[in-house]
Structures are given as structure tokens and as C-alpha cells.
C-alpha positions in Angstrom: 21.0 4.1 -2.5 19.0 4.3 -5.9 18.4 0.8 -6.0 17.4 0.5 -2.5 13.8 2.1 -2.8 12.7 -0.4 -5.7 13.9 -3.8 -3.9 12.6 -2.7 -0.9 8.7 -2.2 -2.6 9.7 -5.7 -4.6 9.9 -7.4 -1.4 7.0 -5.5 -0.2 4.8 -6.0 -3.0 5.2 -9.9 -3.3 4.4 -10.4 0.5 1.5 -8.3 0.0 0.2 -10.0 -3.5 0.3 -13.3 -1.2 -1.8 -11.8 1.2 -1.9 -11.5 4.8 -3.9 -11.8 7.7 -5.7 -8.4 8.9 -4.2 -9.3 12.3 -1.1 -9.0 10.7 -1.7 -6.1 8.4 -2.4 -3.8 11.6 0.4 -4.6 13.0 2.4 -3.7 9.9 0.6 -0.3 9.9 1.5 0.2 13.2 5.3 -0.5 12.4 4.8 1.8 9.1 3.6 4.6 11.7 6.5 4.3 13.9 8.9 4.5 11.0 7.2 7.9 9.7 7.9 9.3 13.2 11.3 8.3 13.2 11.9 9.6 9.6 10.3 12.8 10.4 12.1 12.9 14.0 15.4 12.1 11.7 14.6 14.9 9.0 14.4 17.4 11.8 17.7 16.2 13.9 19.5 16.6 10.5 18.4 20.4 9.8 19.1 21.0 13.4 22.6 19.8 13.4 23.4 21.3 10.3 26.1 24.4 10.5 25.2 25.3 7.5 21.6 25.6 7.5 20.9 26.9 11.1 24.0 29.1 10.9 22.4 30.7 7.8 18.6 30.6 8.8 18.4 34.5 10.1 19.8 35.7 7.2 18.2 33.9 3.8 15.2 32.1 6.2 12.3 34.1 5.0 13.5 34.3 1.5 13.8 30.5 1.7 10.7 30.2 3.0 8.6 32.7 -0.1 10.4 30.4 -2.5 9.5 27.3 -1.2 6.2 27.8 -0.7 5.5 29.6 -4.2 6.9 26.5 -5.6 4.6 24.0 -3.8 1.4 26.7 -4.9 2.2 26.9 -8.4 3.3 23.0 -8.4 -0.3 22.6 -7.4 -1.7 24.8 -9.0 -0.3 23.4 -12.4 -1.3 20.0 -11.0 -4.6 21.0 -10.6 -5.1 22.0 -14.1 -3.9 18.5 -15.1 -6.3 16.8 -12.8 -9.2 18.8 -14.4 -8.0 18.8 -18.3 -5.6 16.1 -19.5 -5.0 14.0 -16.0 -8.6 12.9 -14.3 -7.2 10.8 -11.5 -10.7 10.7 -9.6 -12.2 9.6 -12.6 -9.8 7.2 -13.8 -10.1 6.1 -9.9 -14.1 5.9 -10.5 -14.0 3.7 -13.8 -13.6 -0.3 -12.4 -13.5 -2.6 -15.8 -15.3 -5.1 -16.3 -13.9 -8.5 -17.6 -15.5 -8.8 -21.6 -18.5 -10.9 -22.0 -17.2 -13.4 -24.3 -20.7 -14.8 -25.4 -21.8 -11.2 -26.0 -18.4 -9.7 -27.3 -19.0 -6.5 -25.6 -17.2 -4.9 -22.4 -19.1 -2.9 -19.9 -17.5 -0.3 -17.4 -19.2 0.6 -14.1 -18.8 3.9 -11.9 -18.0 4.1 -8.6 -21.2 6.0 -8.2 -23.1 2.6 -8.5 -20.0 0.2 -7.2 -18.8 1.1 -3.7 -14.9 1.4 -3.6 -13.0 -0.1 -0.4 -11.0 2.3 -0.1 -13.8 4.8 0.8 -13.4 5.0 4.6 -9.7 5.1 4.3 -9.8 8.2 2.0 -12.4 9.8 4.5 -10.1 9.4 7.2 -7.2 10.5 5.4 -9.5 13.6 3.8 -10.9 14.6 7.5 -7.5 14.6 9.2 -8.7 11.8 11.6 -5.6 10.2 12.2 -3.2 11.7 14.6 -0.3 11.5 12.2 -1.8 14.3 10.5 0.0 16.8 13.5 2.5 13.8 15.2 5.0 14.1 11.4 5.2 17.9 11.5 5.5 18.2 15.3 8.3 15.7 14.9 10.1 17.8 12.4 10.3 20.6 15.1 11.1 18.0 18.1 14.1 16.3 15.7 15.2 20.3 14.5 15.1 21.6 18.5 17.2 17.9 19.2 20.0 18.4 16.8 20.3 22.0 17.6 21.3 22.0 21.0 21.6 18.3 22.3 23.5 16.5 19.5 27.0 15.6 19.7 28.6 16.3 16.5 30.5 13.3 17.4 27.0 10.6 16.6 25.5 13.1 13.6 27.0 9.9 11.3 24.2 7.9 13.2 21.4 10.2 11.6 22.4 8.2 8.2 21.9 5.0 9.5 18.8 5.6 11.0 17.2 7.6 7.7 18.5 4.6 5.9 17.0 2.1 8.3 13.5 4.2 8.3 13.4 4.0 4.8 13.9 0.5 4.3 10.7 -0.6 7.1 8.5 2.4 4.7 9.4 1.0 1.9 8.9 -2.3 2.6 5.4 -1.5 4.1 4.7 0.9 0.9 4.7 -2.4 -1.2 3.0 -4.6 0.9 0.0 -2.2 1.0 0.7 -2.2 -3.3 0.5 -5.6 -3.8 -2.4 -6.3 -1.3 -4.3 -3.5 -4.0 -5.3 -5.5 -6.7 -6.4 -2.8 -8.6 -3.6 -0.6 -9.0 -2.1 -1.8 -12.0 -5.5 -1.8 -13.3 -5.8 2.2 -12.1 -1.9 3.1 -13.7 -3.4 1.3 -17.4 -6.3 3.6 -17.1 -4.2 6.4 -17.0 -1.7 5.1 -19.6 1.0 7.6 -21.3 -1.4 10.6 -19.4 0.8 9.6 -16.3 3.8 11.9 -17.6 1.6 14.9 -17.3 1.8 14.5 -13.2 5.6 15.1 -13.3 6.0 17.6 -16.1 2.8 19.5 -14.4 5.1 19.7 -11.4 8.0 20.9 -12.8 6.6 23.8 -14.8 5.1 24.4 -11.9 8.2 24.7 -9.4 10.2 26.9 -11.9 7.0 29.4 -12.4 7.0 29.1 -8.6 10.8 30.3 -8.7 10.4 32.7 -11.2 7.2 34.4 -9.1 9.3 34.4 -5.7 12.4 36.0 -6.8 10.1 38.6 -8.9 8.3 39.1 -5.3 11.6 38.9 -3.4 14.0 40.9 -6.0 17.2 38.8 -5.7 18.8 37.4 -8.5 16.8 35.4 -11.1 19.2 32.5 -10.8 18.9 32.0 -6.9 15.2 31.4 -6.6 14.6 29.8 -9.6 17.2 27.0 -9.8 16.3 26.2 -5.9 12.7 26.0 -6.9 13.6 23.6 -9.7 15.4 21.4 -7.4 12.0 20.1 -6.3 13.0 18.8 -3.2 16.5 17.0 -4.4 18.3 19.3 -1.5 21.2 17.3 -1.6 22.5 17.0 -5.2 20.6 21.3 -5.8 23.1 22.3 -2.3 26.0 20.8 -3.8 25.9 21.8 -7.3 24.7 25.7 -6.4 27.4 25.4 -4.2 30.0 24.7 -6.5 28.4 26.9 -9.1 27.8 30.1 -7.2 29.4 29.8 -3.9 28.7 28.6 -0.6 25.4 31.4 0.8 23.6 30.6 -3.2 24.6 26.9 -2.5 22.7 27.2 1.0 19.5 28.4 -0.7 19.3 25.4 -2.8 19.5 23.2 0.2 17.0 24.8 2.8 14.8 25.7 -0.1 14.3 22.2 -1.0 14.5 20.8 2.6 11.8 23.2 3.4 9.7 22.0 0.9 9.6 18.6 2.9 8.7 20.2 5.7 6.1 22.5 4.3 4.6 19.2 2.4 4.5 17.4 5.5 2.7 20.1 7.4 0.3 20.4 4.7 -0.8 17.0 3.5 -3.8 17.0 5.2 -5.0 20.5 3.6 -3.5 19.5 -0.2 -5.4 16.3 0.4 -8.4 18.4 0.1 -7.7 20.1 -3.1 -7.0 17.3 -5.2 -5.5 13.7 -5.3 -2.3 15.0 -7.4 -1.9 17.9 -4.9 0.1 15.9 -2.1 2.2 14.4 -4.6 3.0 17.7 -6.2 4.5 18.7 -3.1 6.7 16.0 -2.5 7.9 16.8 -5.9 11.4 14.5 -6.3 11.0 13.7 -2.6 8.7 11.0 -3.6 11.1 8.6 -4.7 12.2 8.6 -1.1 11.3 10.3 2.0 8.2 11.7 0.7 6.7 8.0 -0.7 4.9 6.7 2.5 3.8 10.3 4.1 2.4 11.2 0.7 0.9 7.8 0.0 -0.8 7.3 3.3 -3.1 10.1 2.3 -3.9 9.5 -1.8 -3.9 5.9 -1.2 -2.1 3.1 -2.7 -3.9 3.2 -5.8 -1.8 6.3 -6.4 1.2 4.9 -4.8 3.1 3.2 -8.3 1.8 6.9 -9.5 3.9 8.9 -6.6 6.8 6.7 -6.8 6.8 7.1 -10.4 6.6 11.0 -10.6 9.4 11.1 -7.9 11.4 8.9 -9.9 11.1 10.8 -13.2 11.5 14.1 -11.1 14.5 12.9 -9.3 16.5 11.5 -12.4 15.8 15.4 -14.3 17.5 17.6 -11.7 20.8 16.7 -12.0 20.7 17.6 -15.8 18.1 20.4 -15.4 20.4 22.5 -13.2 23.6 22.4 -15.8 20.8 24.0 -18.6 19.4 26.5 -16.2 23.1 27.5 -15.2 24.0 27.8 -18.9 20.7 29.6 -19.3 21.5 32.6 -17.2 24.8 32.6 -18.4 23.8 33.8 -21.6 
């Protein structure tokens, strides 16, 4: 599966470099809207069909739930700090080079403030919460959750894979098209340089504070809250491992922590939006290498696209050994 995400935008990207017809780029955005329902639709199903997750809900919900969220506010928080010291994505965004003057051997960059940027109106719309996927993805969530729950045969839950894969592929796919058609993103990721790193390591110092802060607030062991926080959205691989660590009801808060942290991102893109460009993708934490790519991009834009997919990449490939050290940490 870890190849799949970066053929997928390969494909995406060439067909979108060639260019296409606007006629045909609507109806690819139309696609890409009907796979983010059926993603969201299958994220839901899959918590609701879960045993393990619905079985344990009344008992560790709302301490699931304070974790979480204190690891999405501090992620952004941290984020934000970046944005406005070390990591100026607006004004990286604002700076459009200019090709040297080889008669007059000098180079001259514009701002935004005197260039318009095209992707203006889109931004708007994304910032204002126009489009209706702002509440269709989180209502979705609760649709899929109240399906799996109590209309779901046990017997089909095998489907649910196929059709996350499937919904991936089509988002993927459309993620890359929309990248190559952006001429200027490559151009955006060299003004940031090496200053890139600073998104992902911004987020996780911000999801372990996060942890750290919730199981002060919450009084459980250190351990629980912070090595579910530092999952950052990896649910799968953070469920398993705590599992196998700790036992079965720790191993549960690493999986609804970080599933929750989907949800909660989802529900709140259109608010994060507002704080700052890094703050949707500071949510979606590791979850932006996969499900979280296209919700997440469709509001910062594709000129932060190769950005997300990259912080959810670095992100994702860190948990597996992060939660080993933190395990041998409180050992000590």
C-alpha cells in the first residue's frame, strides 16, 4: 500500500502537466468530491463496525476525545509558531520569481500584493466555508459510523477495504492532476527549501506536548496519552503496537485516539483554515500521506499539496520507530 499513494499522484501529475480542458477538469472535481464522500462515508462504516472501538467508547470515549483534541491544539499551536518565525508559507506563497534579466544580470521578485495570484477565489471559497463539503465529509463520518453500527453484516466488513482502497486511488489520482496542472508548486516547495522539515517536526513536538497536557489534565498514566498522541493519526500500526505492549484497553486508546483525530480534522478544516495555512495539515498529522491528502489539500491548495504529502510521509515513516523509544522511555 505504501507505494500506492506515490504512483497514483505520478499518473495524476503527468496528465495534469499535459493539461486539460476546463470541461474536463470540472468533471474531475466532481469525481474527486464523490470520492471524499465515499472515503469519509467508508471511515465512519469502519469505526462503526469495529467491536473494539464501539464496544470500548463509554468507557475511555471522553478521555479519547481530551487527548485527541489537545494533540491537534498544540500540533497547531507549534505549527503556528513556525508559520510566523522559521516557516512563512503565506509569504513564501506571496514571493513569484522572476526569470533573470540576462542583459541586465539582475533578478527581480514581485509580491502578490502587486501580482494577482489565481488561486485567490479558490482560497476564498475554501477560507469562507462556501462549498458544501465543508459539512457533507463530517456528516458522512456520522452517517458511515450510525451504518456500520447497526446495519452492517459482519459478513461484507472485508468490502470496507476495497472500497477505502478504491477511494484512495480516484483522490489520489485527482490530487496530482490538480499538482501538475500548478505550475508553480515546485517553484513554491524551492522557496521554502530545507525550512520544509520544520512543518513535520513542528507537528510532532506538538502532538507529544499535546499528550503530555491531556494525561496531566486527565490523570491516567503518562504512557497512555502520550504515546496515542504521538501516533499522529497512524491508528493502525499505534493500536497494534500499544496493544501488544500494554494490553488490549491501552492498545484501544491508541487506535480511537488517532482515528479521532481524523475525524476531529475533518470536522474542523474549515475553522484551522482560518488560523493558518499549516494549521489543516497539522491536523492531519501522518494521515496526510493517505486519507487526509485530498480533504486537507482541497482547502490549503495545491501549492501546499507536495508540502502535505510530504509532512505526512516524514510523519508516517517516524511512528513506527518513535513508539519503541517512548516505550523504552517510560520503562526507565
Amino acid at each position: 500500500m505504501t507505494w500506492i499513494p506515490f504512483a497514483c499522484l505520478a499518473v495524476g501529475a503527468i496528465c495534469g502537466w499535459r493539461g486539460l480542458p476546463a470541461a474536463i477538469m470540472a468533471k474531475i472535481d466532481m469525481v474527486t468530491n464523490v470520492a471524499l464522500i465515499a472515503l469519509m462515508l467508508t471511515i465512519g462504516t469502519n469505526i462503526g463496525a469495529s467491536d473494539t472501538i464501539m464496544g470500548n467508547l463509554p468507557f475511555i470515549g471522553l478521555n479519547c476525545i481530551v487527548i485527541a483534541l489537545s494533540a491537534i491544539i498544540l500540533s497547531v499551536a507549534f505549527t503556528f509558531l513556525a508559520e510566523k518565525t522559521v516557516l512563512p508559507l503565506d509569504k513564501a506563497k506571496m514571493i513569484i520569481p522572476i526569470a533573470m534579466d540576462a542583459a541586465a544580470g539582475v533578478s527581480v521578485d514581485i509580491s502578490a500584493e502587486d501580482v494577482p495570484n489565481s488561486s485567490d477565489a479558490e482560497n476564498k471559497r475554501s477560507d469562507s466555508g462556501g462549498s458544501p463539503l465543508v459539512w457533507i465529509m463530517p456528516v458522512s463520518i456520522v452517517v458511515g459510523v450510525g451504518f456500520g453500527f447497526f446495519l452492517m453484516p459482519k459478513a461484507y466488513v472485508y468490502f470496507l477495504d476495497y472500497s477505502l482502497t478504491a477511494s484512495l486511488v480516484v483522490l489520489y489520482i485527482s490530487v496530482g492532476i490538480s499538482l501538475g496542472a500548478s505550475k508553480d508548486v515546485l517553484k513554491y516547495i524551492r522557496q521554502l527549501g530545507f525550512r520544509v522539515l520544520f512543518l513535520p517536526i513542528a507537528i510532532f513536538i506538538g502532538s507529544l506536548t499535546g499528550g503530555f497536557l491531556a494525561g496531566c489534565i486527565l490523570n491516567i498514566p503518562m504512557h497512555i496519552p502520550v504515546m496515542s498522541a504521538a501516533g499522529m493519526s497512524y491508528y493502525s500500526i499505534t493500536g497494534a503496537y500499544m496493544s501488544q505492549a500494554y494490553g488490549v484497553e491501552v492498545g484501544t486508546y491508541g487506535f480511537i485516539v488517532n482515528v479521532m483525530r481524523e475525524f476531529f480534522t475533518v470536522s474542523s478544516l474549515p475553522l484551522l483554515i482560518k488560523i493558518s495555512k499549516g494549521s489543516p495539515i497539522a491536523g492531519g498529522a501522518a494521515g496526510n500521506m493517505d486519507t487526509m491528502l485530498a480533504p486537507v489539500t482541497k482547502f490549503v491548495g495545491a501549492e501546499l499539496g507536495l508540502v502535505t504529502l510530504f509532512t505526512g510521509t516524514v510523519l508516517t515513516f517516524l511512528v513506527p520507530f518513535l513508539l519503541p523509544l517512548l516505550r523504552a522511555l517510560f520503562s526507565l
